[in-house]
Structure formats: C-alpha cells, structure tokens
matplotlib code that plots the C-alpha trace (Angstrom):
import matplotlib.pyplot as plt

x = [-5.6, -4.2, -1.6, 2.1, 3.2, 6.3, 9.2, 8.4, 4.7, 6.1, 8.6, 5.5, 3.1, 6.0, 6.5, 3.4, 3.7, 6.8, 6.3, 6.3, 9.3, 9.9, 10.9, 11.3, 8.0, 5.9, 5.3, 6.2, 5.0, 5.8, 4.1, 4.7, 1.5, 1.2, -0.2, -0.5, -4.2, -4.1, -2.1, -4.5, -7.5, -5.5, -4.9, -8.7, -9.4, -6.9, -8.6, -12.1, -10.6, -8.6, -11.8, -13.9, -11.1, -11.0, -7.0, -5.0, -1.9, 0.3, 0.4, 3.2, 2.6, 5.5, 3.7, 3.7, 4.4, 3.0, 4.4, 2.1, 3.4, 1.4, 1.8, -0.9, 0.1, -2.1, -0.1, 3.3, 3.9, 2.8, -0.3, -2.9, -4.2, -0.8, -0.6, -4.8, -4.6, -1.6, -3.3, -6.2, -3.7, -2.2, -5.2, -6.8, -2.8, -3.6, -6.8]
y = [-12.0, -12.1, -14.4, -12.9, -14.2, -15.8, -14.2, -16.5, -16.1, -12.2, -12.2, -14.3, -11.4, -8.5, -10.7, -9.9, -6.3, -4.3, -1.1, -2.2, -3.2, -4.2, -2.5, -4.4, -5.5, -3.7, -3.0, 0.2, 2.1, 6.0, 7.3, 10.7, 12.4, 15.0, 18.0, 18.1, 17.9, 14.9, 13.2, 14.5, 12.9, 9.6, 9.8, 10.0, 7.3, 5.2, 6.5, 5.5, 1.5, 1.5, 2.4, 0.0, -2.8, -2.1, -1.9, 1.6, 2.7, 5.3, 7.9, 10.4, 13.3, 15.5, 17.3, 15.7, 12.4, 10.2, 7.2, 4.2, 2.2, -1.1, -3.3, -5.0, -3.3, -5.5, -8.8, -6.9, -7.2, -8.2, -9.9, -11.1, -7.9, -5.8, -7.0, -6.9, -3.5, -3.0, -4.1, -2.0, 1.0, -0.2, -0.1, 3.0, 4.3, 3.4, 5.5]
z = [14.7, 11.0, 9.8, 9.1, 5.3, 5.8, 3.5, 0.7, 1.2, 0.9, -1.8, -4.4, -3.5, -4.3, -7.5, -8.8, -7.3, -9.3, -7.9, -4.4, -2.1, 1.2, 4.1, 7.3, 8.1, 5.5, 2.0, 0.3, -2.8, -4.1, -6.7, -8.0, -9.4, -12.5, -9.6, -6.5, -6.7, -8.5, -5.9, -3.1, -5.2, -5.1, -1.7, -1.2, -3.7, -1.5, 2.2, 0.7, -0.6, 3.1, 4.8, 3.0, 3.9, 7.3, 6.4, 6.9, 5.4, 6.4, 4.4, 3.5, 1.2, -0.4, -3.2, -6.0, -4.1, -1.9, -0.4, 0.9, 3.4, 4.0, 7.5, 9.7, 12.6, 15.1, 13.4, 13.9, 10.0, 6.5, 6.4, 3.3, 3.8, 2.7, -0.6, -1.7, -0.7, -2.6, -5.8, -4.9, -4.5, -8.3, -9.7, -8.5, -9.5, -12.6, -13.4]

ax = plt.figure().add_subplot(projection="3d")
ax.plot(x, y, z, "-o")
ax.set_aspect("equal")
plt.show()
C-alpha cells in the first residue's frame, strides 16, 4: 500500500503547486476552460495521463469548469501519487 505524505511532506509539494489546495485529505484544482468543449478535451487528456498512472481523480464538470480532486483512496489520503499527477494535470492545463 502507498505511503501518506505527512502535512509537511504535503504543504512542500502544494508549494510547488499554486493552483492547488488542500481539502482534508486530498488535493484540489478548478480550472475554468474557454468552451465547454475545450474543457471536455482536457478532461480526456487527464482520463488518458490517470489511466496510464494507474491513479484516478474524481472528476466534477460544470461547463466551463472542472474541478480535479486528487486522494489515494486505498491509502485513505495524499500519497506521492497526488501531487505527480497534479503536475501532470498542470501541464496538460497548460497546452
């Protein structure tokens, strides 16, 4: 089973991650698309880098804005794996 970060292990990662916060035991990110099909094709960029991680967010759509909500559920929190996806996530954002 993965390792929970510890809240300093946590607060380093969201550090080098400005557009994320915490939320209890997870990592959280809007991001508010031009169209609506644009943030549907992000949201499929994202399933495809999840999928190839093995590592799932939840996903909530409202139009023009999706929020990504990052926790290793089997861990019961944040794990190494929250914040690589998040820089995945940034980077495909920022296409």
């Amino acid at each position: 089973m993965a390792q929970l970060l510890t809240d300093g292990e946590i607060d380093a990662a969201l550090s080098e991650l400005p557009h994320w916060r915490r939320a209890g035991n997870a990592l959280v990110r809007t991001i508010e698309s031009p169209t609506f099909p644009d943030a549907i094709t992000l949201v499929n960029r994202v399933a495809d880098a999840a999928e190839e991680a093995n590592h799932h967010p939840d996903i909530d759509i409202r139009w023009r804005k999706v929020t990504y909500t990052l926790s290793t559920h089997s861990a019961g929190g944040i794990t190494a794996s929250d914040p690589e996806l998040a820089r995945r996530i940034d980077a495909l954002a920022a296409r």
